[in-house]
PQR file with spaces between the fields and no chain letter, atoms N, CA, C, O and H, PARSE charges and radii, in Angstrom:
ATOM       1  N    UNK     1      87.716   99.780  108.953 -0.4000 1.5000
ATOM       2  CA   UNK     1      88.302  100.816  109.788 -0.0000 2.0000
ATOM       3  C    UNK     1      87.880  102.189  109.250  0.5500 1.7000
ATOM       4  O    UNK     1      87.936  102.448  108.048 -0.5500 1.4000
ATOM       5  N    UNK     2      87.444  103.083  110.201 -0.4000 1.5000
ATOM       6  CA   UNK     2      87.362  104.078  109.718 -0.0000 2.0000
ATOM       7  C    UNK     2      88.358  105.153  109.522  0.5500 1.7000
ATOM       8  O    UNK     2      89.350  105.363  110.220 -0.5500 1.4000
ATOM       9  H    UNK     2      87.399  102.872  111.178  0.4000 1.0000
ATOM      10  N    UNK     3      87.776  106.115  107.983 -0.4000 1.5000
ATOM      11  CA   UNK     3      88.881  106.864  107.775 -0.0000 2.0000
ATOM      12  C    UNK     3      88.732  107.854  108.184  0.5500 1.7000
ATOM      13  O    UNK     3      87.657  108.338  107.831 -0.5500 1.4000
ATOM      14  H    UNK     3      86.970  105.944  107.416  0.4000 1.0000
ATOM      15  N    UNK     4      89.649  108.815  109.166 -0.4000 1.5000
ATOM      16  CA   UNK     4      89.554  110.433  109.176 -0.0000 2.0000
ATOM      17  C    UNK     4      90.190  111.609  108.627  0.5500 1.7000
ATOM      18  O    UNK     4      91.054  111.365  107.784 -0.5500 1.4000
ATOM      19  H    UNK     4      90.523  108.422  109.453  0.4000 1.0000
ATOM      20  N    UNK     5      90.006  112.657  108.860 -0.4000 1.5000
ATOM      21  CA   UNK     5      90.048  113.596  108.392 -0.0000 2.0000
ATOM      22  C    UNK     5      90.400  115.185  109.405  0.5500 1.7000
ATOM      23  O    UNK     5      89.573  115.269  110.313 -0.5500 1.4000
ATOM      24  H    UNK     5      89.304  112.855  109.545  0.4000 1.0000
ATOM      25  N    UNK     6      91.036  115.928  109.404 -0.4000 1.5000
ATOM      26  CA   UNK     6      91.147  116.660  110.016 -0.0000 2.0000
ATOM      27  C    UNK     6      91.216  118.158  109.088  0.5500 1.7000
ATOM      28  O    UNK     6      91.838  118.366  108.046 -0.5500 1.4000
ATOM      29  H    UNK     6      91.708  115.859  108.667  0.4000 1.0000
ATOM      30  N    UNK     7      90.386  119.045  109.836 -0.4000 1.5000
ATOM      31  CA   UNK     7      89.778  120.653  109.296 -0.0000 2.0000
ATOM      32  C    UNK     7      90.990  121.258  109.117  0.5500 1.7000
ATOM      33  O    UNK     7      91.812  121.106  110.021 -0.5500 1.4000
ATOM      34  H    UNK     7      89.880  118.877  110.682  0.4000 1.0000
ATOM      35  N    UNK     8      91.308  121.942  108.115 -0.4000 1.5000
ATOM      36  CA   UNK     8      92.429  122.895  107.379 -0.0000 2.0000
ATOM      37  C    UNK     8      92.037  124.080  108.450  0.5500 1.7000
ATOM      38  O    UNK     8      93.041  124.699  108.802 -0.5500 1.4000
ATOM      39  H    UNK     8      90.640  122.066  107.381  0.4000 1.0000
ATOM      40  N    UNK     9      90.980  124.483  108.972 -0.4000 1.5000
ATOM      41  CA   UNK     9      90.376  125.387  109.369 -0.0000 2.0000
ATOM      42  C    UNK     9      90.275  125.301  110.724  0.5500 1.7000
ATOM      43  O    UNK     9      89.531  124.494  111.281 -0.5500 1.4000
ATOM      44  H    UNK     9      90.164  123.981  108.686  0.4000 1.0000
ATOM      45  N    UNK    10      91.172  126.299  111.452 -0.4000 1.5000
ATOM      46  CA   UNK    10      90.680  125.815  113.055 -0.0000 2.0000
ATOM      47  C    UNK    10      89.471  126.495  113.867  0.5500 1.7000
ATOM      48  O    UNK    10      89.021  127.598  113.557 -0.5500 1.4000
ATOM      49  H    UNK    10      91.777  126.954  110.999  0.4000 1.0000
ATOM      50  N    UNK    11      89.119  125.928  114.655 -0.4000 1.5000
ATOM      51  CA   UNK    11      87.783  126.777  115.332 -0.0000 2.0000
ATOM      52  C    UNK    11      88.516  127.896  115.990  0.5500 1.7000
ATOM      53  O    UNK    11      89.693  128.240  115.884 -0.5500 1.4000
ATOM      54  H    UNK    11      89.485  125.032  114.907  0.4000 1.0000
ATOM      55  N    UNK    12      87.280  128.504  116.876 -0.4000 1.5000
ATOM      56  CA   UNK    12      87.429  129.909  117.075 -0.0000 2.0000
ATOM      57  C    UNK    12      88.683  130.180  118.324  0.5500 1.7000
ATOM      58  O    UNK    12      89.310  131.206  118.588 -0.5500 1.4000
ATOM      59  H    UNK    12      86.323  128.225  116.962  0.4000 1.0000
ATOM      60  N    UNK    13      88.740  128.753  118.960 -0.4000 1.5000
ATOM      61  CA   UNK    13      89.641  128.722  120.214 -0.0000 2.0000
ATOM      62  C    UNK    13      91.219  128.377  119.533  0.5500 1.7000
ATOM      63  O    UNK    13      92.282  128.634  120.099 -0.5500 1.4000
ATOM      64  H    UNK    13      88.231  127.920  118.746  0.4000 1.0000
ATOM      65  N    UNK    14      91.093  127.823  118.366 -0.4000 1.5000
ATOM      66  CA   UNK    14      92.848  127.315  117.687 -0.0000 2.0000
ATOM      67  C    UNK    14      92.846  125.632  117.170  0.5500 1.7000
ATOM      68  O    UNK    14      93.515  125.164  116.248 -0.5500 1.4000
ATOM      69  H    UNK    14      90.230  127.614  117.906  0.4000 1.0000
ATOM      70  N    UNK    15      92.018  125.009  117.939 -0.4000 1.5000
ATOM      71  CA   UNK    15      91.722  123.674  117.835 -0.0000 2.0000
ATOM      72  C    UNK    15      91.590  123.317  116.147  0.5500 1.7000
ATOM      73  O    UNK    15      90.916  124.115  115.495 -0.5500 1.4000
ATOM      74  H    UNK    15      91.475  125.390  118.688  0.4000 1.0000
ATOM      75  N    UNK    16      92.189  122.188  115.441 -0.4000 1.5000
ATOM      76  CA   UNK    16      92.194  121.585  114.344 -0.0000 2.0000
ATOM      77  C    UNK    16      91.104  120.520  114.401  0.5500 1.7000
ATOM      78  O    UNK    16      91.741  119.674  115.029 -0.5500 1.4000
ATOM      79  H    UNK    16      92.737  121.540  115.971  0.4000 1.0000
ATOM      80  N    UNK    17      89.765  119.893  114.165 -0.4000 1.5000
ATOM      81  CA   UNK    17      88.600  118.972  114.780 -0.0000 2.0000
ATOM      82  C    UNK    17      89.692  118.068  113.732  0.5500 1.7000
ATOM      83  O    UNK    17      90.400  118.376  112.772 -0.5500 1.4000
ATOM      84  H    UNK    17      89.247  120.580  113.655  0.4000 1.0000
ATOM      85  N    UNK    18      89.374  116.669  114.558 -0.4000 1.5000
ATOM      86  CA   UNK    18      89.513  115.379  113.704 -0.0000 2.0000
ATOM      87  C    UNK    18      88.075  114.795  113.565  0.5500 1.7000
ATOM      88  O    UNK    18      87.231  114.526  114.420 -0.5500 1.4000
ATOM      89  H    UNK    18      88.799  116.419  115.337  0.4000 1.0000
ATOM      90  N    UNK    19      88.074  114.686  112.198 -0.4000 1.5000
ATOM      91  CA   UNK    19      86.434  113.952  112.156 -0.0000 2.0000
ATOM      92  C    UNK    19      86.346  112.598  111.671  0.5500 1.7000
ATOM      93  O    UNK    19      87.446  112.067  111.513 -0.5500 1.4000
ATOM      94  H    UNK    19      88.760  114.905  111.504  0.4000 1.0000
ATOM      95  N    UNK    20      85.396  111.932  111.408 -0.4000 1.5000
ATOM      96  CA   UNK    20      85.240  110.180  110.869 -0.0000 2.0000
ATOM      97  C    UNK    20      84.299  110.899  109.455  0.5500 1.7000
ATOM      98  O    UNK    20      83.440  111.780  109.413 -0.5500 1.4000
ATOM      99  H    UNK    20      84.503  112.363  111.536  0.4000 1.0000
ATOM     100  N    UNK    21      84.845  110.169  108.555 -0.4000 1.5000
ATOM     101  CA   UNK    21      84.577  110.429  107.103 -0.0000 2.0000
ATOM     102  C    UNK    21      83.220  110.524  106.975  0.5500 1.7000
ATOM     103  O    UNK    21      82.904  111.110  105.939 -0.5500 1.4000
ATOM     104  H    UNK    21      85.542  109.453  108.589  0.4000 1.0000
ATOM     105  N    UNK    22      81.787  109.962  108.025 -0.4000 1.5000
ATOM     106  CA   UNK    22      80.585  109.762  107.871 -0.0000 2.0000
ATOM     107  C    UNK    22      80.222  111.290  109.046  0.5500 1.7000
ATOM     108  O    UNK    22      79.074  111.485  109.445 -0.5500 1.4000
ATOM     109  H    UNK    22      82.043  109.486  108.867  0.4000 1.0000
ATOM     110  N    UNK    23      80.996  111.903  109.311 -0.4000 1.5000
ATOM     111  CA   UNK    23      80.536  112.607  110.403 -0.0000 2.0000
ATOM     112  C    UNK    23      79.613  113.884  110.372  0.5500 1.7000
ATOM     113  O    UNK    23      80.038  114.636  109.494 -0.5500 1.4000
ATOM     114  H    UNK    23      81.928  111.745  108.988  0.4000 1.0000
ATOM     115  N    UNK    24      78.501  114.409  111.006 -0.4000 1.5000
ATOM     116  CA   UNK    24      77.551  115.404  109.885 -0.0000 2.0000
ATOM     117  C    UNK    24      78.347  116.729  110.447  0.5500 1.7000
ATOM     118  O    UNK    24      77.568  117.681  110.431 -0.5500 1.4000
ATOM     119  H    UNK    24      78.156  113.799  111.719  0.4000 1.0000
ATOM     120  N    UNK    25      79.335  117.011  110.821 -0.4000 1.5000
ATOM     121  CA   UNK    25      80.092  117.846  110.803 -0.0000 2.0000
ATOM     122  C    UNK    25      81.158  118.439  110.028  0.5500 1.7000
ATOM     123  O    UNK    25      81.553  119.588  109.834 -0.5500 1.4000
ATOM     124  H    UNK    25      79.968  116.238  110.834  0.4000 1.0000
ATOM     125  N    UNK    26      81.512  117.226  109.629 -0.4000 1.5000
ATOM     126  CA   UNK    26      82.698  117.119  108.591 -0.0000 2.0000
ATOM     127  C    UNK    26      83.258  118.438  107.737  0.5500 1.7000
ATOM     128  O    UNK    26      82.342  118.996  107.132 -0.5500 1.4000
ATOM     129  H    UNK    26      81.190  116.292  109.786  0.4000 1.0000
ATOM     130  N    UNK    27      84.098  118.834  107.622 -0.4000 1.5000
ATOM     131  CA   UNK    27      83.776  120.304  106.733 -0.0000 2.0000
ATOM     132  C    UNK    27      84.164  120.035  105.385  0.5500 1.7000
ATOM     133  O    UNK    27      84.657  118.994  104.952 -0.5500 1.4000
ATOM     134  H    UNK    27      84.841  118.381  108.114  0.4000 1.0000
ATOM     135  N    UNK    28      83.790  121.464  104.544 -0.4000 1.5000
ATOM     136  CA   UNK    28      83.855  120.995  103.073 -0.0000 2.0000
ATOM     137  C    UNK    28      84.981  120.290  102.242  0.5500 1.7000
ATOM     138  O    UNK    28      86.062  120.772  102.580 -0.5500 1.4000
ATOM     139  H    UNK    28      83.389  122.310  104.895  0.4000 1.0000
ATOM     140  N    UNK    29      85.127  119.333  101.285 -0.4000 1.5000
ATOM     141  CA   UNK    29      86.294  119.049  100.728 -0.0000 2.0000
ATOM     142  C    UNK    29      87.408  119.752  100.929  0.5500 1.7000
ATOM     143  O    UNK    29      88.409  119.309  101.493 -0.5500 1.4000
ATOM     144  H    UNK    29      84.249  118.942  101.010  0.4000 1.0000
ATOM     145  N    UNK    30      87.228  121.312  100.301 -0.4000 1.5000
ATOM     146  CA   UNK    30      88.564  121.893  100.096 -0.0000 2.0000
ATOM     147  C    UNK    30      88.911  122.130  101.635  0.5500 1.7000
ATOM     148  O    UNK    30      89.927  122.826  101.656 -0.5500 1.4000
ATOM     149  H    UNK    30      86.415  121.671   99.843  0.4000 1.0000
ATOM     150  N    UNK    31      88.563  121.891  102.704 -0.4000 1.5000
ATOM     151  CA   UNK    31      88.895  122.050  103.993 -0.0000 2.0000
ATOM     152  C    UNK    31      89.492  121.037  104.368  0.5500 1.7000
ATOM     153  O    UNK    31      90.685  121.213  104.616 -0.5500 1.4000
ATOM     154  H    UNK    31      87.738  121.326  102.688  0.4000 1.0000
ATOM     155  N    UNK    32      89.111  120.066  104.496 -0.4000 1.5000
ATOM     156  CA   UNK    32      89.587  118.665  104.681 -0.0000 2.0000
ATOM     157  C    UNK    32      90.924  118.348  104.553  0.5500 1.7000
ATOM     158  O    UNK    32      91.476  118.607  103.483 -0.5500 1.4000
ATOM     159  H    UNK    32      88.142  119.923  104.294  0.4000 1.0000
ATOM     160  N    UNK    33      91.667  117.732  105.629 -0.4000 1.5000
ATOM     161  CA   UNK    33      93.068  117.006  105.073 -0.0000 2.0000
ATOM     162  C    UNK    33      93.152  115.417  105.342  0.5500 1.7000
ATOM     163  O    UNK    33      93.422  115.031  106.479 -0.5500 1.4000
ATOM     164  H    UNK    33      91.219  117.521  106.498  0.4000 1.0000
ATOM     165  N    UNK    34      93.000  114.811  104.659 -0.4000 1.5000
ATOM     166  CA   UNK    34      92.883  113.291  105.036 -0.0000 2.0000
ATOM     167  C    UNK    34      93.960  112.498  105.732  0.5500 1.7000
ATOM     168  O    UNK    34      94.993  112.117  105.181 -0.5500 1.4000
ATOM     169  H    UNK    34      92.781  115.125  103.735  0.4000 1.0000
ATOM     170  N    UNK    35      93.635  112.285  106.968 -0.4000 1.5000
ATOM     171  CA   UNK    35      94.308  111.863  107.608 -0.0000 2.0000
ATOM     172  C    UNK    35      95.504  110.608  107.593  0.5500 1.7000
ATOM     173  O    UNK    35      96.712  110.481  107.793 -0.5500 1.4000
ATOM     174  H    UNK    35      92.796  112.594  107.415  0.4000 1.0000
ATOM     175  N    UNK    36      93.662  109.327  107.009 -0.4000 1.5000
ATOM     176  CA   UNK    36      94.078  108.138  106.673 -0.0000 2.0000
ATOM     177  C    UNK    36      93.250  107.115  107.612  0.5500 1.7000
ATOM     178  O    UNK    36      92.494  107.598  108.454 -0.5500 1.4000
ATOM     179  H    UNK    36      92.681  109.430  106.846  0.4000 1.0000
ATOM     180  N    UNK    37      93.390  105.542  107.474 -0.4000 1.5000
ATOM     181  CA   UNK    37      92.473  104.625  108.208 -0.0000 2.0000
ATOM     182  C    UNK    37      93.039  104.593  109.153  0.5500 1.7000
ATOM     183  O    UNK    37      94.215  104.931  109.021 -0.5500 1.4000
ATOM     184  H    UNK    37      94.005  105.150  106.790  0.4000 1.0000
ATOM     185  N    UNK    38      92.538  104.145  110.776 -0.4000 1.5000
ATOM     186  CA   UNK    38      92.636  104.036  111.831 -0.0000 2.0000
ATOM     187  C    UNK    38      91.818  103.551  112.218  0.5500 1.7000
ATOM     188  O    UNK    38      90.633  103.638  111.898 -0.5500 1.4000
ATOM     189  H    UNK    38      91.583  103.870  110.883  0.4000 1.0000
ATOM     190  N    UNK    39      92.665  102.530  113.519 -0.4000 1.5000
ATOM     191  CA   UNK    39      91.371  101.473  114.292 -0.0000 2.0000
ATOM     192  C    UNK    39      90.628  102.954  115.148  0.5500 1.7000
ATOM     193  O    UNK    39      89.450  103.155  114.850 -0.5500 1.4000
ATOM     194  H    UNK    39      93.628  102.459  113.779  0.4000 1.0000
ATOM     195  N    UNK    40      91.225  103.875  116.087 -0.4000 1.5000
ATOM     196  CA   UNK    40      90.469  104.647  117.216 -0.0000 2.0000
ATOM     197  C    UNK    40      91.028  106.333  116.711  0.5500 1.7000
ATOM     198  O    UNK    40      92.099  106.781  116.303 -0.5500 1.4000
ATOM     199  H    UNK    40      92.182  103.712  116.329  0.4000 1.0000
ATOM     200  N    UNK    41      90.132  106.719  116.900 -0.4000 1.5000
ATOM     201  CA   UNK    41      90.889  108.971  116.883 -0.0000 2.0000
ATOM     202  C    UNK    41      91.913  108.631  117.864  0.5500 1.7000
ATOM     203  O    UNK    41      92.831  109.302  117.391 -0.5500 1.4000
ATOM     204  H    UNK    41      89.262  106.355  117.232  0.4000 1.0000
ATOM     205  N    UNK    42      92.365  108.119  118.801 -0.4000 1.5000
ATOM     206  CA   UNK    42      93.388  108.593  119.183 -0.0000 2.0000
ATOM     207  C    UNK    42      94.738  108.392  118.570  0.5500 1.7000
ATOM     208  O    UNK    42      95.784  108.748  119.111 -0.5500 1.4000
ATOM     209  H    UNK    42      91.620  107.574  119.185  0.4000 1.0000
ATOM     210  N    UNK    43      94.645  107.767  117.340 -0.4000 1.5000
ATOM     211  CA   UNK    43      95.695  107.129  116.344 -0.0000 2.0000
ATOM     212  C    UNK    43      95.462  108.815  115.561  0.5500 1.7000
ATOM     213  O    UNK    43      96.297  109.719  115.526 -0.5500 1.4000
ATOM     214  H    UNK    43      93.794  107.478  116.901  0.4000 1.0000
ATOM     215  N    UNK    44      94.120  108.820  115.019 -0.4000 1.5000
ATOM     216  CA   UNK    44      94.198  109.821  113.693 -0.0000 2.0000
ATOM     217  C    UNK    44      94.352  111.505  114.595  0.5500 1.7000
ATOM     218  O    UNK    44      94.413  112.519  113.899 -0.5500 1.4000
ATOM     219  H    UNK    44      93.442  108.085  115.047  0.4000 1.0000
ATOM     220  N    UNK    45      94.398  111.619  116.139 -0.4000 1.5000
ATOM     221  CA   UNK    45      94.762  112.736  116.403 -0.0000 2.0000
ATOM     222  C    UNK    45      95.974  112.967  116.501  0.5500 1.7000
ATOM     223  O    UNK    45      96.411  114.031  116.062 -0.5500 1.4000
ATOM     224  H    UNK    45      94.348  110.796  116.705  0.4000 1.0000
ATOM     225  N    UNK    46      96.890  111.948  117.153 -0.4000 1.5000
ATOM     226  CA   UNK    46      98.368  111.596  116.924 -0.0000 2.0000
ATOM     227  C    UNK    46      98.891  111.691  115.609  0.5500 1.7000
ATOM     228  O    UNK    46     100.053  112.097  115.637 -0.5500 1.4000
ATOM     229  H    UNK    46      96.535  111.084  117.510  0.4000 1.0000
ATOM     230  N    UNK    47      98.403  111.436  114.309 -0.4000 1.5000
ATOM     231  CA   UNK    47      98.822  111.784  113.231 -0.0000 2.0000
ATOM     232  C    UNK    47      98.584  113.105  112.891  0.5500 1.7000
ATOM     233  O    UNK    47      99.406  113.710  112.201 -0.5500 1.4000
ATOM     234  H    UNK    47      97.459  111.106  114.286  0.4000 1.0000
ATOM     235  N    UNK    48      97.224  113.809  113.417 -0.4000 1.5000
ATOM     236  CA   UNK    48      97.192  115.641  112.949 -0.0000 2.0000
ATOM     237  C    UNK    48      97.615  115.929  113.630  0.5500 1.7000
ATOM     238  O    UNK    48      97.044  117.009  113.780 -0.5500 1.4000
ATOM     239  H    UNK    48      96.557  113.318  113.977  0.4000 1.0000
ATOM     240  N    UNK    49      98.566  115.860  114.640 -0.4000 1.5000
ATOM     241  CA   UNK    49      99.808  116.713  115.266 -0.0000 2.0000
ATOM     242  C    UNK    49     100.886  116.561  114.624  0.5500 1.7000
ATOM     243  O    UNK    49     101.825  117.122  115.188 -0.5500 1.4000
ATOM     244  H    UNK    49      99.030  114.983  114.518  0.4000 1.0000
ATOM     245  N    UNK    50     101.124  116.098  113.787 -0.4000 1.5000
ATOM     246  CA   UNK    50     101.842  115.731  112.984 -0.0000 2.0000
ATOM     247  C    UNK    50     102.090  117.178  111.759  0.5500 1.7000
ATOM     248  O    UNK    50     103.143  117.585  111.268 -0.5500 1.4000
ATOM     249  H    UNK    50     100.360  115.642  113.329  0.4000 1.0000
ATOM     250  N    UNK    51     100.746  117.647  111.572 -0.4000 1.5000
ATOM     251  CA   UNK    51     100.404  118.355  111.094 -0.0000 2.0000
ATOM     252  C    UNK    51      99.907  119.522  111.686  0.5500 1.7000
ATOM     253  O    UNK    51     100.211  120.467  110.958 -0.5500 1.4000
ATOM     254  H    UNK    51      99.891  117.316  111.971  0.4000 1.0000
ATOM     255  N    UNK    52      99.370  119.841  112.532 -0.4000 1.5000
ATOM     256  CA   UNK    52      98.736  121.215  113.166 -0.0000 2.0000
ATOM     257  C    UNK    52      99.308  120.613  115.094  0.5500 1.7000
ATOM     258  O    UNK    52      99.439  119.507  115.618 -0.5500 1.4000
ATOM     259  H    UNK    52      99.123  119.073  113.124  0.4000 1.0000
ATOM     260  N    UNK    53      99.450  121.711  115.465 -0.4000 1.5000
ATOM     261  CA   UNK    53      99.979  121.657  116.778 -0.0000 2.0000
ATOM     262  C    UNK    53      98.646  121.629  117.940  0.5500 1.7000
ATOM     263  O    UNK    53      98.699  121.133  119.066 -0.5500 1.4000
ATOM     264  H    UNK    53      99.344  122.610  115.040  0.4000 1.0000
ATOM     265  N    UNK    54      97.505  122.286  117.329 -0.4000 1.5000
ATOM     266  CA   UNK    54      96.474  122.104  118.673 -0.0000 2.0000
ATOM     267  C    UNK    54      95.154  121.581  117.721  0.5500 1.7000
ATOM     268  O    UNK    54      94.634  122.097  116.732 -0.5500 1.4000
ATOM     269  H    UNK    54      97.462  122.689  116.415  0.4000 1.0000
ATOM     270  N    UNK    55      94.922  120.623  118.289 -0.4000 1.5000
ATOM     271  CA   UNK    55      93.998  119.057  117.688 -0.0000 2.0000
ATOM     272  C    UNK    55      93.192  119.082  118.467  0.5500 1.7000
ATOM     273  O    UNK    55      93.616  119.609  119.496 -0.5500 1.4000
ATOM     274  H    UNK    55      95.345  120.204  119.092  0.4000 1.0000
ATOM     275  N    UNK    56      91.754  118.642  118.563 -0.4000 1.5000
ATOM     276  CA   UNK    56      90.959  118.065  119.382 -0.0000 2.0000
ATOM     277  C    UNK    56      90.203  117.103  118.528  0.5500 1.7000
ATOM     278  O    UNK    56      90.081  117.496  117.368 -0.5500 1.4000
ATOM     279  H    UNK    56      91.409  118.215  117.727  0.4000 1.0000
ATOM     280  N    UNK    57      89.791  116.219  118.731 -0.4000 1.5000
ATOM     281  CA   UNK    57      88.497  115.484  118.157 -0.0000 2.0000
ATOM     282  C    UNK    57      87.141  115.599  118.778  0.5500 1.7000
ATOM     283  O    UNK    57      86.651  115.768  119.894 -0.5500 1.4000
ATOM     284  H    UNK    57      89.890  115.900  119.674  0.4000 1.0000
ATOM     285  N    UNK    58      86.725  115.411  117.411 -0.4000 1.5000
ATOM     286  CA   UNK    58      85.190  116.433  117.333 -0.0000 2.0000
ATOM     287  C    UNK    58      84.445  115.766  118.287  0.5500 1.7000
ATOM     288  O    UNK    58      84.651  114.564  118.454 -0.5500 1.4000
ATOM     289  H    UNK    58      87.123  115.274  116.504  0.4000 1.0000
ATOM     290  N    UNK    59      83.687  116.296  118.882 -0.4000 1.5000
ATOM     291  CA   UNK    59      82.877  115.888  120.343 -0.0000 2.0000
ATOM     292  C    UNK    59      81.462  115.479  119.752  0.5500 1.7000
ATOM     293  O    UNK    59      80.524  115.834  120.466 -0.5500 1.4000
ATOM     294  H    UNK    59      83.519  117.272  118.746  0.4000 1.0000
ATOM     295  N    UNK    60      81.169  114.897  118.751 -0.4000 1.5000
ATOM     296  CA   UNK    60      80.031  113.818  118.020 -0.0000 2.0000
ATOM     297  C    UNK    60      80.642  112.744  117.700  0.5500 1.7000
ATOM     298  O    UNK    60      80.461  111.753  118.409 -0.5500 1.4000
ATOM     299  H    UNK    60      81.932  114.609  118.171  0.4000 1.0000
ATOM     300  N    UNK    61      81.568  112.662  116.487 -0.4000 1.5000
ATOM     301  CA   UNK    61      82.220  111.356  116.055 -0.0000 2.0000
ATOM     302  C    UNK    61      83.739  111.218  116.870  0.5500 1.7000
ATOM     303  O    UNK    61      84.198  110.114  116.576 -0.5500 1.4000
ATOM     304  H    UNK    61      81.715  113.467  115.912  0.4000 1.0000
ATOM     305  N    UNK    62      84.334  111.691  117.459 -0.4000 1.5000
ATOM     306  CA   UNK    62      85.513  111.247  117.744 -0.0000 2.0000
ATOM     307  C    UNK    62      85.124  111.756  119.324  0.5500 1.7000
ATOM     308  O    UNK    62      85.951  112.554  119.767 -0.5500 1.4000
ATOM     309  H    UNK    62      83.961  112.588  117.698  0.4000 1.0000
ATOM     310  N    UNK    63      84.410  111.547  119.911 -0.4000 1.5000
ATOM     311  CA   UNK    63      84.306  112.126  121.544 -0.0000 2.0000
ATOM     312  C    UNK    63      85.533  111.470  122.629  0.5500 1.7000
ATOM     313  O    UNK    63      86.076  112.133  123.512 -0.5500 1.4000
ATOM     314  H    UNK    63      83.738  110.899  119.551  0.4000 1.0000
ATOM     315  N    UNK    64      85.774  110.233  122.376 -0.4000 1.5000
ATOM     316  CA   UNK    64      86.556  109.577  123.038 -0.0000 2.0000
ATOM     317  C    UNK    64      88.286  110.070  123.112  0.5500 1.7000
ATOM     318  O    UNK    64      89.300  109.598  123.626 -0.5500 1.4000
ATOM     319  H    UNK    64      85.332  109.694  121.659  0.4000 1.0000
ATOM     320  N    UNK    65      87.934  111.343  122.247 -0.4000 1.5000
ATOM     321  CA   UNK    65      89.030  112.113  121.971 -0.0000 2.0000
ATOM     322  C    UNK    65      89.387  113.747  121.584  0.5500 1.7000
ATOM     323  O    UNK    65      90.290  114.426  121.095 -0.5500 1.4000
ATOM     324  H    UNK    65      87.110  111.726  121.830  0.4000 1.0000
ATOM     325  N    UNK    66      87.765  113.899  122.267 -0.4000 1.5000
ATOM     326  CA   UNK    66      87.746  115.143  122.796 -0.0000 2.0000
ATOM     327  C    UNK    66      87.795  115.561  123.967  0.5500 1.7000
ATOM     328  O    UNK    66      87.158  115.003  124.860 -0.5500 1.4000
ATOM     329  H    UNK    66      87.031  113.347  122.664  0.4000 1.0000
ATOM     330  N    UNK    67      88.815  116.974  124.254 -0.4000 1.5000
ATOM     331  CA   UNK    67      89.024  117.427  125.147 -0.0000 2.0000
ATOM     332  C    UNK    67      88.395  118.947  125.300  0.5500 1.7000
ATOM     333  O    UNK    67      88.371  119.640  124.283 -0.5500 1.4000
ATOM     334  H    UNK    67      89.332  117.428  123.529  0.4000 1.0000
ATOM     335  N    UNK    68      87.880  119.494  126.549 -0.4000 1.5000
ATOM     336  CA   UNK    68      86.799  121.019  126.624 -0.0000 2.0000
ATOM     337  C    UNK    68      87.721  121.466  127.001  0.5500 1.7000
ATOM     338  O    UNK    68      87.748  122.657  127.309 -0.5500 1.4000
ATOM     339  H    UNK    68      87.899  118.931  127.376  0.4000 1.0000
């Protein structure tokens, strides 16, 4: 299962990215908050709301759970 990760850092619109631990987006360690394993992003975006109020997943590794 893969593990994700979601950006300490939000993009320019407010969005928190959820990424997959292999993703070439991924941002640096100290950015990173580890989410944890999950079968699909729509588990590990449900958990970074948990944590940050506006989430998207990243539109390379988590597309199935990105929203424009």
């Amino acid at each position: 299962m893969p593990r994700y990760y979601v950006n300490r850092n939000a993009q320019a619109n407010g969005d928190h990215e959820v990424h997959v631990a292999d993703c070439i987006y991924l941002p640096l360690p100290k950015n990173q908050y580890f989410l944890g394993v999950f079968d699909d992003c729509s588990a590990a975006v449900f958990a970074a709301k948990e944590v940050y109020t506006q989430v998207n997943g990243c539109k390379t590794c988590s597309s199935a759970c990105h929203t424009t």
